[in-house]
C-alpha positions as a Markdown table, in Angstrom:
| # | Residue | x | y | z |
|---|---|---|---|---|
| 1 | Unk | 50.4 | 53.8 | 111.8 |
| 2 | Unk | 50.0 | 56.1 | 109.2 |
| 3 | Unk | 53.2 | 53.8 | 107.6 |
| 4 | Unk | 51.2 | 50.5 | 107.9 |
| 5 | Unk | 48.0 | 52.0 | 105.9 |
| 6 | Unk | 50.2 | 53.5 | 103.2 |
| 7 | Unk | 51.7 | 49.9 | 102.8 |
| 8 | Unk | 48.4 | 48.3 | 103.3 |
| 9 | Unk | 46.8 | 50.9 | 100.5 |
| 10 | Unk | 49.7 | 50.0 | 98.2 |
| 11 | Unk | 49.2 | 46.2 | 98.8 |
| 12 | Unk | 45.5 | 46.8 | 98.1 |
| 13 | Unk | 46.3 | 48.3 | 94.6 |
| 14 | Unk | 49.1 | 45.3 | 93.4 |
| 15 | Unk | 46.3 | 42.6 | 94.6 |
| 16 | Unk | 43.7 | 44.3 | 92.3 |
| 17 | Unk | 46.3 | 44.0 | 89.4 |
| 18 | Unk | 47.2 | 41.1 | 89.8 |
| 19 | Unk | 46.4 | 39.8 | 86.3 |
| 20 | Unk | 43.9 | 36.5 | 87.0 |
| 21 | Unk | 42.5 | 36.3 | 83.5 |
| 22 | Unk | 45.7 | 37.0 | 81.4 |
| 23 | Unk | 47.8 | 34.5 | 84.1 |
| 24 | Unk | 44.9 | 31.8 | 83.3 |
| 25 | Unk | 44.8 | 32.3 | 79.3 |
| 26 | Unk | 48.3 | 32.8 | 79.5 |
| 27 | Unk | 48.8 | 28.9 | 81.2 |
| 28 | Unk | 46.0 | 27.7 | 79.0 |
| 29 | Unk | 48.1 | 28.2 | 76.0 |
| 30 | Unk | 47.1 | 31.9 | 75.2 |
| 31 | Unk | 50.1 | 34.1 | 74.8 |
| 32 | Unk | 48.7 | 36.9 | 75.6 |
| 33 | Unk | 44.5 | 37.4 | 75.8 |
| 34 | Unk | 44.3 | 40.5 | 74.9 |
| 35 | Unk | 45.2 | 39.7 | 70.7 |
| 36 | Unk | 42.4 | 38.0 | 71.2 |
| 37 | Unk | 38.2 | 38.1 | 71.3 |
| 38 | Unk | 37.2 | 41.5 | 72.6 |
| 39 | Unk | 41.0 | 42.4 | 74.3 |
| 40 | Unk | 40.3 | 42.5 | 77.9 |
| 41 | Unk | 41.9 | 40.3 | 80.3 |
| 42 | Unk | 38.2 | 39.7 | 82.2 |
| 43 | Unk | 36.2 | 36.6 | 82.7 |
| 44 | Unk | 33.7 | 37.1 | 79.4 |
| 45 | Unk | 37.4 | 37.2 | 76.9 |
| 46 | Unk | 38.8 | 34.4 | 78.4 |
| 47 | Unk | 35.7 | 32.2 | 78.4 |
| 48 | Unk | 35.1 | 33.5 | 74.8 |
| 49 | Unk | 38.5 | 31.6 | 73.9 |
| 50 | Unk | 38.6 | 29.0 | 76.5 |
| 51 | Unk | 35.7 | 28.0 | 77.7 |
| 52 | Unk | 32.5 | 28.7 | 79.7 |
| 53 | Unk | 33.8 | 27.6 | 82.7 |
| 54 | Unk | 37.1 | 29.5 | 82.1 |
| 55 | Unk | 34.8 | 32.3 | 83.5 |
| 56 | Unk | 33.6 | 30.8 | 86.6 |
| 57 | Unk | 37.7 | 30.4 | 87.6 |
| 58 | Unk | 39.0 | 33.6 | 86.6 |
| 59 | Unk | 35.5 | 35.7 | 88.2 |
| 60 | Unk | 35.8 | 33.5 | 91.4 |
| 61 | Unk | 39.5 | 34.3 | 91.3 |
| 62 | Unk | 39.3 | 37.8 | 90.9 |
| 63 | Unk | 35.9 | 38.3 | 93.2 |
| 64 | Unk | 37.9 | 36.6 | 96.1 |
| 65 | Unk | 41.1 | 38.4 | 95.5 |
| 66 | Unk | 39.3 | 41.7 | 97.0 |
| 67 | Unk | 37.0 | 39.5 | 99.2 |
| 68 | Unk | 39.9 | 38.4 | 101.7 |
| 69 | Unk | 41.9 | 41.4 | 100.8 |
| 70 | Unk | 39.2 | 43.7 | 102.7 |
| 71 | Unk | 38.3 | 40.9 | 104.7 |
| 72 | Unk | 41.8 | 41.0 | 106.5 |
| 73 | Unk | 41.5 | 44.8 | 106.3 |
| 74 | Unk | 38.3 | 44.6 | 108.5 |
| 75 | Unk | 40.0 | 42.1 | 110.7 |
| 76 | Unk | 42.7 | 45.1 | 111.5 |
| 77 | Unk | 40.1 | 48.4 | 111.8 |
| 78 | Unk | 36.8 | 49.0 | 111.9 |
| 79 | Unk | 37.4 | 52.2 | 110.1 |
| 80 | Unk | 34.5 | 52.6 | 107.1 |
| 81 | Unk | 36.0 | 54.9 | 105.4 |
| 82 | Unk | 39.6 | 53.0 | 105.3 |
| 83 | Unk | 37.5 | 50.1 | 104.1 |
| 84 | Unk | 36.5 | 52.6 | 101.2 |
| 85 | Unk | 40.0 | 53.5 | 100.4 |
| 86 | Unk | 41.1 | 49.9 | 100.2 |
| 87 | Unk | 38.6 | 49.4 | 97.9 |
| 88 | Unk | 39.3 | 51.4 | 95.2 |
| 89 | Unk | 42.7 | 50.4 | 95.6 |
| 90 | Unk | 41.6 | 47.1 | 94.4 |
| 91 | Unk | 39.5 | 48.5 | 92.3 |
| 92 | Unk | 41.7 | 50.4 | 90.4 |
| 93 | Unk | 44.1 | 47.8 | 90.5 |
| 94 | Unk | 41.7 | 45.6 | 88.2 |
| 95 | Unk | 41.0 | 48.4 | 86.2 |
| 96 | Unk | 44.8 | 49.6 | 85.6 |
| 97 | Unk | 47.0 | 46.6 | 86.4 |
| 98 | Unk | 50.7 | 47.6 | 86.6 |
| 99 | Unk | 52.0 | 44.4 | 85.6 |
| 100 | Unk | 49.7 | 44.9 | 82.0 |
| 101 | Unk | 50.9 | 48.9 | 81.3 |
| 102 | Unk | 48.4 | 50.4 | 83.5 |
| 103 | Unk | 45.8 | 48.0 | 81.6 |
| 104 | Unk | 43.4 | 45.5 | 82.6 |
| 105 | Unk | 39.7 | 44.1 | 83.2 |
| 106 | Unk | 36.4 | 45.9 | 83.4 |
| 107 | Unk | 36.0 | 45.6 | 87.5 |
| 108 | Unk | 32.9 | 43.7 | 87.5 |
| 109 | Unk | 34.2 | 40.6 | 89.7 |
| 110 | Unk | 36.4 | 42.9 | 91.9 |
| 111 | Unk | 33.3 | 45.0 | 92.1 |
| 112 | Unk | 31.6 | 41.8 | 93.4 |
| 113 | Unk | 34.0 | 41.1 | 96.0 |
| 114 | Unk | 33.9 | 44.3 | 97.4 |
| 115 | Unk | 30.1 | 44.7 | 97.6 |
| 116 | Unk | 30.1 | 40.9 | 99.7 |
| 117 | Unk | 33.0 | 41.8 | 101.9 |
| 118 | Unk | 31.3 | 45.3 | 103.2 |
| 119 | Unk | 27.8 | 45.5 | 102.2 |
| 120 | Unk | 27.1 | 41.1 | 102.3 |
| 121 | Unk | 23.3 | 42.6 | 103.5 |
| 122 | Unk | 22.8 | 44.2 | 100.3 |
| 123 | Unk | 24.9 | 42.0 | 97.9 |
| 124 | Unk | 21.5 | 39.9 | 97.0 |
| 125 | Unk | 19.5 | 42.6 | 95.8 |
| 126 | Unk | 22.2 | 43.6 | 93.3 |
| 127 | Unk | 22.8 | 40.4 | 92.2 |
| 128 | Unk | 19.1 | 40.1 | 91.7 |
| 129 | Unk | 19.2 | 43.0 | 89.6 |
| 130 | Unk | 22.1 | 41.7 | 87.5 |
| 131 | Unk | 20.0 | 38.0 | 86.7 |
| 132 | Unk | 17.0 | 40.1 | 85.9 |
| 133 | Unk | 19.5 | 42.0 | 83.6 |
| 134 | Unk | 21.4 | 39.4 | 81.9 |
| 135 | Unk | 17.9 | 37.5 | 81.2 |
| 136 | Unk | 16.5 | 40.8 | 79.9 |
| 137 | Unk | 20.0 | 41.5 | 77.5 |
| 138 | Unk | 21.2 | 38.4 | 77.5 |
| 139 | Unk | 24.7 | 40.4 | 78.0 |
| 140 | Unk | 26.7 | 40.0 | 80.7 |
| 141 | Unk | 28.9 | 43.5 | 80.4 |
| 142 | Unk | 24.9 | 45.3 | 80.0 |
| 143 | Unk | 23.7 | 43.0 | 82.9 |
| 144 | Unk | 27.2 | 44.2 | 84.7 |
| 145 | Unk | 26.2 | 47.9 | 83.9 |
| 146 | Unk | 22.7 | 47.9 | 85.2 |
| 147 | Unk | 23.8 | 45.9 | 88.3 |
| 148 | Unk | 26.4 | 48.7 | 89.0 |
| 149 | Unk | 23.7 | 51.6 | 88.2 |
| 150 | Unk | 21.3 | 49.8 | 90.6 |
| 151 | Unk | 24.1 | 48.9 | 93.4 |
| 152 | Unk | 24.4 | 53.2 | 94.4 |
| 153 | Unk | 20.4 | 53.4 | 94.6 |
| 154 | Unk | 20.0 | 50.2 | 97.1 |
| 155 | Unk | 23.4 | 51.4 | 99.2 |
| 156 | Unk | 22.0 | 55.1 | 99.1 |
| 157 | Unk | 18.7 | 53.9 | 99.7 |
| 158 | Unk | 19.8 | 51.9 | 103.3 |
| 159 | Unk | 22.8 | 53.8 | 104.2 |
| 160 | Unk | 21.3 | 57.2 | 103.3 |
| 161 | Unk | 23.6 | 59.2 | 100.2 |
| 162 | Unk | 26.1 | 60.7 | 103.4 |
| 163 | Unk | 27.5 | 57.5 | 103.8 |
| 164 | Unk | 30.8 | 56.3 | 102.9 |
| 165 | Unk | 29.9 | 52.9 | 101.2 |
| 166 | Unk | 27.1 | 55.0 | 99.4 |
| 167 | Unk | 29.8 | 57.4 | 98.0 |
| 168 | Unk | 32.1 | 54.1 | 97.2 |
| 169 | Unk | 28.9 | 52.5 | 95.4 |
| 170 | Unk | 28.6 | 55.8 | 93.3 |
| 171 | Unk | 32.2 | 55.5 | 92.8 |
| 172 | Unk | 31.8 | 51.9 | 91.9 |
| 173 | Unk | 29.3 | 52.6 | 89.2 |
| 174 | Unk | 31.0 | 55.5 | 87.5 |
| 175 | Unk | 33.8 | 53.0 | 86.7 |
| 176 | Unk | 31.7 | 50.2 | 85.7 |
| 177 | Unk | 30.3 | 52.7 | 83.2 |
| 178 | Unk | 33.4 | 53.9 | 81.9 |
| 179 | Unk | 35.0 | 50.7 | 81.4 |
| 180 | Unk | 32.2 | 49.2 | 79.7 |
| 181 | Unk | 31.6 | 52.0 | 77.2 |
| 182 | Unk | 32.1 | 50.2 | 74.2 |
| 183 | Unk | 30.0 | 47.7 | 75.5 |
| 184 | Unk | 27.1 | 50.5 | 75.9 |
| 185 | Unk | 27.5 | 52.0 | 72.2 |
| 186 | Unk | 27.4 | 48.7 | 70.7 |
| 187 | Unk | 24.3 | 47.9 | 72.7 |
| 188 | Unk | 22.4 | 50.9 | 71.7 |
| 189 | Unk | 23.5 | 50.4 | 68.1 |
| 190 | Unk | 21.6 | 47.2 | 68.2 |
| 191 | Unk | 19.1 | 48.9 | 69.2 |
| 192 | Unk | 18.5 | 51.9 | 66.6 |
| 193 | Unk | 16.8 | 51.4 | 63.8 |
């Protein structure tokens, strides 16, 4: 047992870095995406070079991979908190693909996947928070960040801050912030005058 979640933690992590948006630019005649636009191998760079609807393949991709990854988690145990562990496995997988040096996207679609898979109740208030966002900023990585500031507040909010999937959403949106740092200081440049 305690063999089979070790394996199924492990398979969690190479999932998550599995490299969609590199793999995509990389068959679309990109080399390698991240000499290009902003660096990042996420859905934004590669529809920056490619395409806007670049973005809908390589998000749907990437939102699905840890969709059906927890999905068939859930299938085998009912165990919140395992659900938890598998996502930041995926999670971090995104974030610090070992197929890219320990490099990779910014988690938002992965992010996305996990929030349908084990919260699908609350996965429309977020998303509402995120349109409002973007329409706001206009940005998707600000729209991303506010989505993932909101997300802990709605989970804590219904689950109470105790909860496993509360602690995952904090969890969730400490990375989002982190990864989309520069994002933030160049937003708050604009913004200074």
């Amino acid at each position: 047992m305690i063999l089979s979640n070790i394996i199924t933690v492990i398979g969690a992590y190479l999932v998550g870095s599995i490299p969609t948006g590199y793999l995509i630019a990389k068959w679309a005649g990109i080399a390698d995406i991240r000499n290009h636009g902003s660096g990042n191998i996420g859905a934004t760079n590669v529809a920056r070079m490619l395409g806007i609807h670049f973005f809908f393949v390589v998000f749907f991709i990437d939102a699905c991979k840890a969709y059906l990854y927890l999905r068939f988690v859930q299938s085998m145990t009912h165990h919140a908190r395992f659900h938890a562990l598998i996502a930041i496995a995926l999670l971090l997988g995104n974030v610090c693909s070992i197929f890219l040096g320990f490099r990779g996207g910014k988690g938002v679609a992965t992010s996305i996947g996990i929030m349908a898979a084990l919260m699908p109740a609350l996965f429309g208030y977020v998303f509402g928070v995120w349109l409002i966002a973007f329409a706001l900023t206009k940005t998707v990585g600000i729209a991303s960040v506010i989505g993932g500031i909101a997300m802990p507040m709605i989970v804590c909010y219904h689950y109470g801050i105790a909860h496993v999937y509360a602690q995952l959403s904090i969890t969730i949106a400490v990375s989002l912030l982190i990864t989309h740092r520069e994002n933030l200081a160049r937003f708050f440049q604009s913004l200074s005058f």
